[in-house]
Each structure stands twice: as structure tokens, then as C-alpha cells.
C-alpha positions as CSV (number, residue, x, y, z in Angstrom):
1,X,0.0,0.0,0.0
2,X,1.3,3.4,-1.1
3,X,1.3,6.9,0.4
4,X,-1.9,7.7,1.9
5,X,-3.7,10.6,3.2
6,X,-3.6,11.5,6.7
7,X,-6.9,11.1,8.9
8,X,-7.8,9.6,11.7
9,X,-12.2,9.2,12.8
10,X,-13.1,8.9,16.5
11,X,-15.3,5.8,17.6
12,X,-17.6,8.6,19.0
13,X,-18.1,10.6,15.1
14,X,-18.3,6.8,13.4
15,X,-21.3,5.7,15.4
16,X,-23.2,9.1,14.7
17,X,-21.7,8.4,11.0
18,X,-23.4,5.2,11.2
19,X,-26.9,6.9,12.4
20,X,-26.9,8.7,9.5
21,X,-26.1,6.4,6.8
22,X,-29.0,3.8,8.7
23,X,-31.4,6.8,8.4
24,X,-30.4,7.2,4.7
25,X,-30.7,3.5,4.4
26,X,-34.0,2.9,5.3
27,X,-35.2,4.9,2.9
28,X,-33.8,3.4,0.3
29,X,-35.4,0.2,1.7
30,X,-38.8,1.7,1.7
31,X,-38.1,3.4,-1.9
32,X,-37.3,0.0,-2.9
33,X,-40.5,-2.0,-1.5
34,X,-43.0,0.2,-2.5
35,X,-46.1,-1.0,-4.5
36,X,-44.6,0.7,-7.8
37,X,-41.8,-1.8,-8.1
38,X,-43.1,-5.1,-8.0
39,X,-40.8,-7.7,-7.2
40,X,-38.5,-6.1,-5.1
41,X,-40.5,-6.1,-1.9
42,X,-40.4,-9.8,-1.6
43,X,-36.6,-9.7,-1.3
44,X,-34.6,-9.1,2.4
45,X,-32.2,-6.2,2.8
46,X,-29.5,-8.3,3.1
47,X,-29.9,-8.7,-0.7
48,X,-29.0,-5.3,-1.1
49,X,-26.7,-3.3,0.9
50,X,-26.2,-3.6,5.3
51,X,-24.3,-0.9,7.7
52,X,-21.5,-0.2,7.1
53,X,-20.8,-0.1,3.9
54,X,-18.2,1.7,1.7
55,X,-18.8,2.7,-2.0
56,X,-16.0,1.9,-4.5
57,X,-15.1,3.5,-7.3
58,X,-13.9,0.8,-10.0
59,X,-14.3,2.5,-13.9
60,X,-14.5,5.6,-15.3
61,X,-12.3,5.8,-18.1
62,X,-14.8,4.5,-20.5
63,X,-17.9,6.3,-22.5
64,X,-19.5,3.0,-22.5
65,X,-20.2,-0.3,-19.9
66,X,-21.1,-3.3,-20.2
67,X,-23.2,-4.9,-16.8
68,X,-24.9,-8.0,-16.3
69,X,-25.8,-10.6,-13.1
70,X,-25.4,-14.1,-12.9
71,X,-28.8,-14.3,-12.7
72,X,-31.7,-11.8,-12.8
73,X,-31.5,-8.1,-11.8
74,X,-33.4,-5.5,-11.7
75,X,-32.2,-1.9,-13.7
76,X,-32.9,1.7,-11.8
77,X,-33.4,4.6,-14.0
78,X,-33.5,7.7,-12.5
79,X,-34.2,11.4,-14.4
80,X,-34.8,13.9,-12.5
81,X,-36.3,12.8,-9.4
82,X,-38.5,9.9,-11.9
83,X,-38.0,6.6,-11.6
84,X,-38.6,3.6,-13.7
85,X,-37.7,0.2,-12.8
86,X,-36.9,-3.0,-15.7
87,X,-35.6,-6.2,-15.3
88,X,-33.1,-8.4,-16.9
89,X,-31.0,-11.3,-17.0
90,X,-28.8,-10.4,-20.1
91,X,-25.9,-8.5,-20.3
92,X,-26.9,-4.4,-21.3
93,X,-24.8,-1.4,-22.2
94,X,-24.7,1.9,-20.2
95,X,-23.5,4.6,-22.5
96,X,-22.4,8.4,-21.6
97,X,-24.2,10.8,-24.2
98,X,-23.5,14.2,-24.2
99,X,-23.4,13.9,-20.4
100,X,-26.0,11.7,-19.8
101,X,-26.5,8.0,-19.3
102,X,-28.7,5.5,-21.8
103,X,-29.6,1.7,-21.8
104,X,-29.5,-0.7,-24.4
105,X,-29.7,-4.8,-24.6
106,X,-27.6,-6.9,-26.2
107,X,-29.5,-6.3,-29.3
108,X,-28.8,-2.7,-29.5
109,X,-32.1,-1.1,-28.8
110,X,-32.6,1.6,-26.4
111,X,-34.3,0.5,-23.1
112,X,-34.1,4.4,-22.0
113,X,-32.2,7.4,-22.0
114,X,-31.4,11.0,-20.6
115,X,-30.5,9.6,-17.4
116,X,-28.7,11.0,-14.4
117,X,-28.0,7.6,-12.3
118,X,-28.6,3.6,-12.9
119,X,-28.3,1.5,-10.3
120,X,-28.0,-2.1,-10.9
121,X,-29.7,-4.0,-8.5
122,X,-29.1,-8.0,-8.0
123,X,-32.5,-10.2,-7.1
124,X,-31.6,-13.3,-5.2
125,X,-29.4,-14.6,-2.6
126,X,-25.7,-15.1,-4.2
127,X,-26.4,-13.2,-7.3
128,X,-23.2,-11.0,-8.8
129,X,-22.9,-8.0,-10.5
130,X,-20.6,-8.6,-13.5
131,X,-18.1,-5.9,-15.3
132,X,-15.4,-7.0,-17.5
133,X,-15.4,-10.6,-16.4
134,X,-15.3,-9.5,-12.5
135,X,-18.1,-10.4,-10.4
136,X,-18.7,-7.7,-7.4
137,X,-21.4,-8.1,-4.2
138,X,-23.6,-5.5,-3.4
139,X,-25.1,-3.1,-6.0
140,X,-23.4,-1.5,-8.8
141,X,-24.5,3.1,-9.2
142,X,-24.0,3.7,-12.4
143,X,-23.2,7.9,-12.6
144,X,-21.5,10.4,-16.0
145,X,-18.4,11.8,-15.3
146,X,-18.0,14.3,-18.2
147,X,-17.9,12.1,-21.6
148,X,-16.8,8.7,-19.3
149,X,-19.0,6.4,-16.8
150,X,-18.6,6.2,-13.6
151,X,-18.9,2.3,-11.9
152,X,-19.5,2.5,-8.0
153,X,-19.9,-0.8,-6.4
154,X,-21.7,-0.1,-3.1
155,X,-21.4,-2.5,-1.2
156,X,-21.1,-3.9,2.7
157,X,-17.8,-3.4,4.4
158,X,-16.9,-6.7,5.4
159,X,-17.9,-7.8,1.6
160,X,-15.3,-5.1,0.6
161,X,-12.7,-6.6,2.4
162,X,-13.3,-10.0,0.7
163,X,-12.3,-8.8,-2.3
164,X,-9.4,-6.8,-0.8
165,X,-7.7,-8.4,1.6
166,X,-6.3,-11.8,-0.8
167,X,-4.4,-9.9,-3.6
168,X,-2.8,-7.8,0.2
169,X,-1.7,-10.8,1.4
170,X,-1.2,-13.2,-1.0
171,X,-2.1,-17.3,-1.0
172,X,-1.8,-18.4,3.2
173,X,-1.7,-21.6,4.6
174,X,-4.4,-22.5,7.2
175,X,-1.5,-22.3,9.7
176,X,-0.7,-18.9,9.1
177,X,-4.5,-17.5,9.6
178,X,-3.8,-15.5,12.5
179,X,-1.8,-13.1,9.6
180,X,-5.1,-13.0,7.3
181,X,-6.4,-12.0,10.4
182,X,-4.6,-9.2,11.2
183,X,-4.8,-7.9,7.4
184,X,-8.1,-7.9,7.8
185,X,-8.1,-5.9,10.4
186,X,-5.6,-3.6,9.2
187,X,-7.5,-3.4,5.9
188,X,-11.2,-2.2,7.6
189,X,-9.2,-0.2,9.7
190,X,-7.9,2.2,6.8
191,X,-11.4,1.6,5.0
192,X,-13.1,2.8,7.9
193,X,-11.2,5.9,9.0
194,X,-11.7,6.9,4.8
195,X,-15.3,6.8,4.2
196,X,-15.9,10.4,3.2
197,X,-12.1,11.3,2.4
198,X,-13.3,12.2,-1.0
199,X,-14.7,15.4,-0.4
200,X,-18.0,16.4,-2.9
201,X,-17.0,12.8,-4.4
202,X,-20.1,9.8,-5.0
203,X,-17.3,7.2,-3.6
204,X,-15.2,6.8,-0.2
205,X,-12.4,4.5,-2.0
206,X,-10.7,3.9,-5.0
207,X,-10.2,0.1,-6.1
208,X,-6.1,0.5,-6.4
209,X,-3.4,1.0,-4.3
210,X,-4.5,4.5,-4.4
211,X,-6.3,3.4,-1.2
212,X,-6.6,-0.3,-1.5
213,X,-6.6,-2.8,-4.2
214,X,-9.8,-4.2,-4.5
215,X,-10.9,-6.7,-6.7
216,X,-14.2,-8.2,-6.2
217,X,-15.3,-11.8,-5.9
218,X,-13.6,-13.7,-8.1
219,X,-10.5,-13.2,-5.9
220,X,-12.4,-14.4,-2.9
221,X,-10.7,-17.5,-0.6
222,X,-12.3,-19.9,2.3
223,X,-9.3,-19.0,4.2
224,X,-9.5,-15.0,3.6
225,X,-13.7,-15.0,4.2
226,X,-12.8,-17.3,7.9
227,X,-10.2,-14.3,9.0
228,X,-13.1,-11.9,7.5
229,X,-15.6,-13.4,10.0
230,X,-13.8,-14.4,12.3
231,X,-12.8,-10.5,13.2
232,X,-15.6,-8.7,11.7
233,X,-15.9,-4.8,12.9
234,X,-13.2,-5.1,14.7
235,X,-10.5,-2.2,13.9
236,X,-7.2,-0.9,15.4
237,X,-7.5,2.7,17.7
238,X,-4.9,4.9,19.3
239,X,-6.2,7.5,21.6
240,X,-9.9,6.7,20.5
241,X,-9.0,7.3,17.1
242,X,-9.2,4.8,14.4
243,X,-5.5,4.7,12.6
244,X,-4.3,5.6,9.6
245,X,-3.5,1.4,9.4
246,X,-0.7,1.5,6.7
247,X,1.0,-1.8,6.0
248,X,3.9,-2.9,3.5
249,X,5.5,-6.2,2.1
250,X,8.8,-6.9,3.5
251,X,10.6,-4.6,6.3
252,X,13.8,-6.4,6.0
253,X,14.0,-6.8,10.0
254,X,12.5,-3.3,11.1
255,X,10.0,-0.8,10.3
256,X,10.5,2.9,10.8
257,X,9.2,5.9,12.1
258,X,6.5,8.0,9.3
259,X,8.4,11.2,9.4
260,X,11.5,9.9,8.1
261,X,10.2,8.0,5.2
262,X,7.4,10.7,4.0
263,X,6.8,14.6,4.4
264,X,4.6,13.6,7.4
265,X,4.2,14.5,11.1
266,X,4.9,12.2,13.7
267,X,2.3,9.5,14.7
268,X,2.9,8.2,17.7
269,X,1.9,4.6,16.9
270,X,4.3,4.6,13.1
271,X,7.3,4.3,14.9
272,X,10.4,2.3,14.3
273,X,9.5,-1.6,15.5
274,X,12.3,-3.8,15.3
275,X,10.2,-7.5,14.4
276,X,13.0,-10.0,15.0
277,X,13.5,-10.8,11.7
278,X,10.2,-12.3,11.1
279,X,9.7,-11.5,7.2
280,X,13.6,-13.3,7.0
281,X,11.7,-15.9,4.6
282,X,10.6,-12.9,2.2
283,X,12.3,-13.5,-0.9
284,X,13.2,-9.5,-0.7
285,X,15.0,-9.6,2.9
286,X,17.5,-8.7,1.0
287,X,18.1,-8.1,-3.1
288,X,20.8,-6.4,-5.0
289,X,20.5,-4.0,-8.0
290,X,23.4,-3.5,-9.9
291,X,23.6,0.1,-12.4
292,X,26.6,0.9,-14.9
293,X,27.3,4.3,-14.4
294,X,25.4,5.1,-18.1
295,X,22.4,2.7,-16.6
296,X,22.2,5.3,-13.2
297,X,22.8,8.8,-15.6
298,X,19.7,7.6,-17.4
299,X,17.6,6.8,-14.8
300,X,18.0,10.1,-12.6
301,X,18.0,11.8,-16.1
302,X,14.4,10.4,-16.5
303,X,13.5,11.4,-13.4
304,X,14.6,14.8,-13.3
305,X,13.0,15.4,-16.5
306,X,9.6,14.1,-15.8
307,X,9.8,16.2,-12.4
308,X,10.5,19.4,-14.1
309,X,8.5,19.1,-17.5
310,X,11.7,19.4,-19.8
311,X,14.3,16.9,-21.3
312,X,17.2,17.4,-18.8
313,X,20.6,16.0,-19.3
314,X,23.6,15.5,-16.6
315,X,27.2,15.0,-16.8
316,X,28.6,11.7,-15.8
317,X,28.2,10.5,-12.3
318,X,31.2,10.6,-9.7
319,X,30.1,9.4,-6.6
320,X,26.9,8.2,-4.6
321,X,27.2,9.3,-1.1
322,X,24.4,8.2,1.3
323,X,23.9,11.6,4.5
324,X,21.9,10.3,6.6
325,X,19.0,7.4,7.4
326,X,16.4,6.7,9.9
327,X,15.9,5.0,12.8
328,X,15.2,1.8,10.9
329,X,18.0,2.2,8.7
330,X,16.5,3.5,5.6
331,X,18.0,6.5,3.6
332,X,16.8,9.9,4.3
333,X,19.3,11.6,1.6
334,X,20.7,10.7,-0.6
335,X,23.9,12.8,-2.7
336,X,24.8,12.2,-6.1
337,X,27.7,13.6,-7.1
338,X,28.2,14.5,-11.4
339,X,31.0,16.4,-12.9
340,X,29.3,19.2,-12.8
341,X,26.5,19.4,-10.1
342,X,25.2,17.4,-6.4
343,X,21.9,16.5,-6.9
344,X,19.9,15.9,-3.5
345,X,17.2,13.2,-3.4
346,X,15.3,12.7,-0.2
347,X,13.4,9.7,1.8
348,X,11.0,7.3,0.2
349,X,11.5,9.6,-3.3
350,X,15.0,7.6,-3.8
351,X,13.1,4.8,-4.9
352,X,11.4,6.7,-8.2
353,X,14.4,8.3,-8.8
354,X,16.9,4.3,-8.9
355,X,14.3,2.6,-9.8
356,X,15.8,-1.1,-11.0
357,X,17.9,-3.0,-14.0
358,X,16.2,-5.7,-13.5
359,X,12.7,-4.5,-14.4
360,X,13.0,-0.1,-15.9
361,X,9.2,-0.5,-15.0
362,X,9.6,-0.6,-11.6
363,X,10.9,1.4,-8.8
364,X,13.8,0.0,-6.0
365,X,12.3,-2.2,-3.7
366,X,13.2,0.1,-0.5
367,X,15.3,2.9,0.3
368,X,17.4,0.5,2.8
369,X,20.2,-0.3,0.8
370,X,24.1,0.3,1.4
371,X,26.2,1.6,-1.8
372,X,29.1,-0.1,-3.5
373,X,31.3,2.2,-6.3
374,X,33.6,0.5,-8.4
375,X,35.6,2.1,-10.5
376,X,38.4,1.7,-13.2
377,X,42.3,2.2,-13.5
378,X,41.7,6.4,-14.2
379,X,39.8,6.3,-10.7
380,X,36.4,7.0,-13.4
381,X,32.7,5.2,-11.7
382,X,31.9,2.2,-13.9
383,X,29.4,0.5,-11.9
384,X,27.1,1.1,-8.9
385,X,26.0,-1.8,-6.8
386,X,22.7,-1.1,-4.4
387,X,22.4,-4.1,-1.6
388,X,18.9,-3.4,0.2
389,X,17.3,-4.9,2.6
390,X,12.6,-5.1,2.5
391,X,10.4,-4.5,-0.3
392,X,7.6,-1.1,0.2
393,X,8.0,1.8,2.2
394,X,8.6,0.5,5.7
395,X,5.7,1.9,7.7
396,X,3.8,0.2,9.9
397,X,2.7,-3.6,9.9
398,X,5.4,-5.8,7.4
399,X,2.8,-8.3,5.9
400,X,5.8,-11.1,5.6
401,X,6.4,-10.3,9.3
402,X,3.1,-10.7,10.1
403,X,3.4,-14.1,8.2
404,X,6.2,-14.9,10.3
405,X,5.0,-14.3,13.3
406,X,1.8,-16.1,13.0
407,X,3.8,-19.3,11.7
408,X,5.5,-18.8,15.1
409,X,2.5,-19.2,16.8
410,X,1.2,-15.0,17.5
411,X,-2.1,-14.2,17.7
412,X,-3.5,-11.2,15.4
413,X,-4.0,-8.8,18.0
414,X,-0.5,-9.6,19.7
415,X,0.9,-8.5,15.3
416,X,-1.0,-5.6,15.2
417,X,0.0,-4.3,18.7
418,X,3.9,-4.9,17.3
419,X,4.1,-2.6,14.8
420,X,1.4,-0.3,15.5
421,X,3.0,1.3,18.9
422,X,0.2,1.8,21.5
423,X,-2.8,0.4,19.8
424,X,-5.6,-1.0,21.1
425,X,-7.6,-3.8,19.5
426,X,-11.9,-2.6,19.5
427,X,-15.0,-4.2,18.1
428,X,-16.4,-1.2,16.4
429,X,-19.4,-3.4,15.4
């Protein structure tokens, strides 16, 4: 999980939160079972949508969507406060014209047009929304976003996480559930303290690592949905605040403190946690990247040009000099030294500005790495040699730690009081 924003929602504002959207729910309910849409009132709420629930933006790129249901469902269209209600159990198309939203069938012909909203609406217990060959619980609100569509799966939080929490953490073993758990926990946590972090917005999360990779049903696991259940509404809280619960792959033996990684205040439960080597059996403990001198020139060519919107060339590289690094050993700047100028590069940035040789499409794994120079007979730099230690930014819970310490026998709660300093675990619902 990348770079998020900072916010943290009191247990005290999330119940009232939760008033309010349970209000707003039931009369959606009642909108739903009246006389005019027949049908619909012989189906439970559950169907539909329960509290809490996040809505998830997944599309809006596209002028044009394609939606169906594994079985049955019924198609909203609303236009200016009217509403008319069809049904269907074939695929249609929702297409952005001019600003506004029309239905067809699979044959082509219009169903209706001029619309403001569609809401696909599953009938049935187990019945899935389907977009592009992913199947989603919940409902699927259908909005125009200028000339594109705009797909936001609605849907109930701990349904969410189903579809977040196994491409997070990967295939598990059923002895290493207590880890699932605690990514589960870590994962509602964030969700939670973002519902409404998109100001004026009709969603609360993105479905990347924007926020959190989401990816729907077909991703779902028996293991994952156990961990799901097993700790539903229960969340992580510092000071009676729900915490900004950011996790990463591989710490390479200890995590480290937010301010020295990002442009961030202090948080007093990000802090540098040393986890006894626990993610040792991550394939990216420890890695090596080896640049020519050309290779590295290029790289922080790219990047300087991309930063400053203009092709930008440097002399030759002289040197690599590493200032100064954080309490969990990580680089906080970084010199590089050319012919003609130092160039500064600062904290979890290093990583976009090395990038890798192995792979120009992605960035270095961490910014824990020591720096070997070798150079010829005329004393010129030929190669640099970068030997790091964890994969991801470093702050708070290590997933492969979290792994490790569950195959050592931890308990969720006793991982997630590790690396996030002064928690407490609460059952928010």
C-alpha cells in the first residue's frame, strides 16, 4: 500500500456516522418496497446493501459499460427525481451521451435514455454484478463523469474486504491464519477511517493501491472469508482514534518511524518496530540492483526530467554518497555527485528516482540499501552496486512479518499491537 492521506475518525463521530447512513438506508429500503416496483419487496435487505458499507469507485475511463448478473436483476433509472424500474438477465450497455446515461440490450435497442443515475440491483441470494469478467457483491450506481461512466460498487464493508484483503496478502496456509487475520483488520481499519475522504465525491475508495486494491469476488478464498468473519468490525484505535493502518511487504528486519520516510508528522503509533527478523523468509529480505554508471545517468535523467517538465541531461556520475537514514536504517538523503553538479534526493522519493535494472518499469524495492562504487584504472565510476534490505515503504505492519510471526504461533492482536505502537484492539461493530 502506497502513500496515503492523513486522517484519523473517533469511535464517538463513526457511530453518529453510522446513524446517519442507517437513516439514509432505510429509505432506500422503503423506496425500494414500495407498490410501484413489483418484485422487489419480496426480497430481504441483506440482498442489497447492510451498515456499514463503503462505496467503491472501479471504472470511469470509458464512455461505455457493459453490466450483467449471474442471474436476474433488476435496472434503476433515474431522471430527474422519476424513476422507472426494468428487469433483466442479459448483459446491457450503459453509455455516456452528451453527459448523460442510456440503456440498451444486447440487441442494441434503447431500453431508456437521458439519465442521471442507474443502479444495478441483484434479485436473489448469491447473485453477482458482473463488469469485464469480475463479479462484485452488493449493488453497482452507475453515474456520467464528463464524456466517461462512472462504476461504484456499493457494497457492505466486510464484503469489501473479501475482495481486498487476498491480492494484500497473497495465498496463506491455514496455519498462518492469524496473519489473514490481522490484514483484515488492518485493511477495515484504513477503509473505515476513509469513508468520506473524498470530499464532494459519489465514492469513499478507490479500487487501487491509491487506497486499496480491490478486486471483487472472483478473488475471494475460504481462508480469507474465515479471518473476515472471524474479526468482523473489529478495527485498530490509538487515543480513540481509528488509525491511519498502513501496511507494506517486507521490512527487512524493522520498520520505521512515518516522518522519516514521507513529508509527514509524527504519529505516535508509526514508529520504528524492530520484528525479530520475522519476514527473513521474504524473498526480498535482501536483493541487489546493480547500475553501470550510463544505466544510473539515465535513470536520474528520467526522473529529473519528468519532475520538471523538460528533457534534462547530466554529466557523468562521480560518486553516490548516502547523508543520513532513519531509525530503521532507511535512507533519508541521498547525494549524487556528477561532474558538474550534487543533486539531493530525499526519503521514500529515492526509490522513483533508482528505480531497478532488472525490471526499468519498476521502482527500487526500498530505500534501505548500502552503496558499493567500483571504478576503473583512471579512478572514473563504472558501476554502482545497491544491496537493500525489505520491499515497500517501511511503515507500519510488514505483511511477511506478520506471516512470520503467525507461523510462530502469534495471535492477530499480539501483530498488530507490534508494529502499530500503542494500539488497542476494539470491536467497532
Amino acid at each position: 500500500m502506497l502513500d496515503y492521506r492523513s486522517k484519523s475518525v473517533s469511535f464517538r463521530r463513526m457511530t453518529r456516522l453510522f446513524v446517519r447512513i442507517g437513516t439514509g438506508l432505510i429509505l432506500l429500503v422503503l423506496m425500494w418496497s414500495c407498490g410501484t416496483i413489483p418484485g422487489l419487496q419480496e426480497e430481504s435487505v441483506s440482498n442489497f446493501i447492510r451498515v456499514p458499507f463503503v462505496r467503491v469507485l472501479l471504472e470511469e475511463t470509458t464512455d461505455k459499460l457493459v453490466i450483467t448478473a449471474e442471474s436476474a436483476y433488476a435496472i434503476e433509472c433515474l431522471t430527474d427525481g422519476e424513476q422507472e424500474i426494468y428487469y433483466s438477465s442479459r448483459p446491457v450497455a450503459i453509455v455516456n451521451t452528451r453527459g448523460l446515461l442510456s440503456v440498451t440490450d444486447s440487441r442494441g435497442d434503447r431500453i431508456q435514455s437521458g439519465m442521471g443515475e442507474v443502479n444495478i440491483i441483484p434479485r436473489g441470494n448469491g447473485n453477482r454484478v458482473k463488469i469485464g469478467g469480475k463479479r462484485y457483491r452488493g449493488i453497482m450506481r452507475i453515474l456520467p463523469n464528463g464524456q466517461s461512466v462512472r462504476a461504484i460498487n456499493v457494497i457492505y464493508m466486510e464484503d469489501y474486504l473479501r475482495g481486498v484483503v487476498p491480492p494484500e496478502i497473497g495465498p496463506r496456509a491455514d496455519s498462518e491464519i492469524e496473519a489473514v487475520k490481522a490484514q483484515a483488520v488492518a485493511a477495515r481499519t484504513y477503509a473505515m477511517a476513509h469513508l468520506k475522504q473524498y470530499a464532494g465525491q459519489p465514492y469513499d475508495m478507490k479500487s487501487s493501491i491509491m487506497d486499496q486494491l480491490y478486486e471483487g469476488v472472483n478473488v475471494e478464498t475460504r481462508l480469507v472469508n474465515k479471518a473476515i468473519d472471524a474479526t468482523a468490525g473489529v478495527v485498530i484505535s490509538f487515543q480513540d482514534n481509528m488509525i491511519n493502518a498502513y501496511y507494506h511487504s517486507t521490512c527487512g528486519g524493522r520498520t520505521d518511524d512515518i516522518e522519516e520516510v514521507w513529508e509527514r508528522q509524527e504519529v505516535g503509533y508509526l514508529k520504528a518496530v524492530d520484528d525479530s527478523s520475522a519476514c527473513s523468509w521474504s524473498k526480498y529480505f535482501t536483493w541487489r540492483e546493480v547500475f553501470t554508471e550510463r544505466q544510473l545517468r539515465g535513470r536520474i535523467e528520467q526522473y529529473l526530467s519528468s519532475d520538471r517538465g523538460r528533457d534534462l541531461r547530466i554529466s557523468p556520475v562521480t560518486n553516490v554518497v548516502v547523508m543520513d537514514r532513519s531509525a530503521g536504517g532507511r535512507i533519508k538523503k541521498l547525494l549524487v555527485h556528477t561532474e558538474t553538479d550534487v543533486y539531493h534526493f530525499s526519503k521514500d522519493k529515492i526509490r522513483w528516482v533508482v528505480g531497478r535494472t532488472s525490471n526499468p518499469d519498476l521502482i527500487l524495492p526500498s530505500s534501505n540499501f548500502d552503496v558499493v562504487l567500483d571504478r576503473d584504472g583512471a579512478g572514473k565510476l563504472t558501476h554502482i552496486t545497491f544491496n537493500g534490505r525489505g520491499y515497500g515503504h517501511g511503515v507500519g505492519m510488514c505483511q511477511c512479518g506478520a506471516i512470520g510471526h503467525a507461523r510462530d504461533g502469534w495471535g492477530y492482536e499480539r501483530i498488530l499491537t507490534l508494529y502499530y505502537t500503542g494500539t488497542e484492539i476494539k470491536k467497532l461493530y
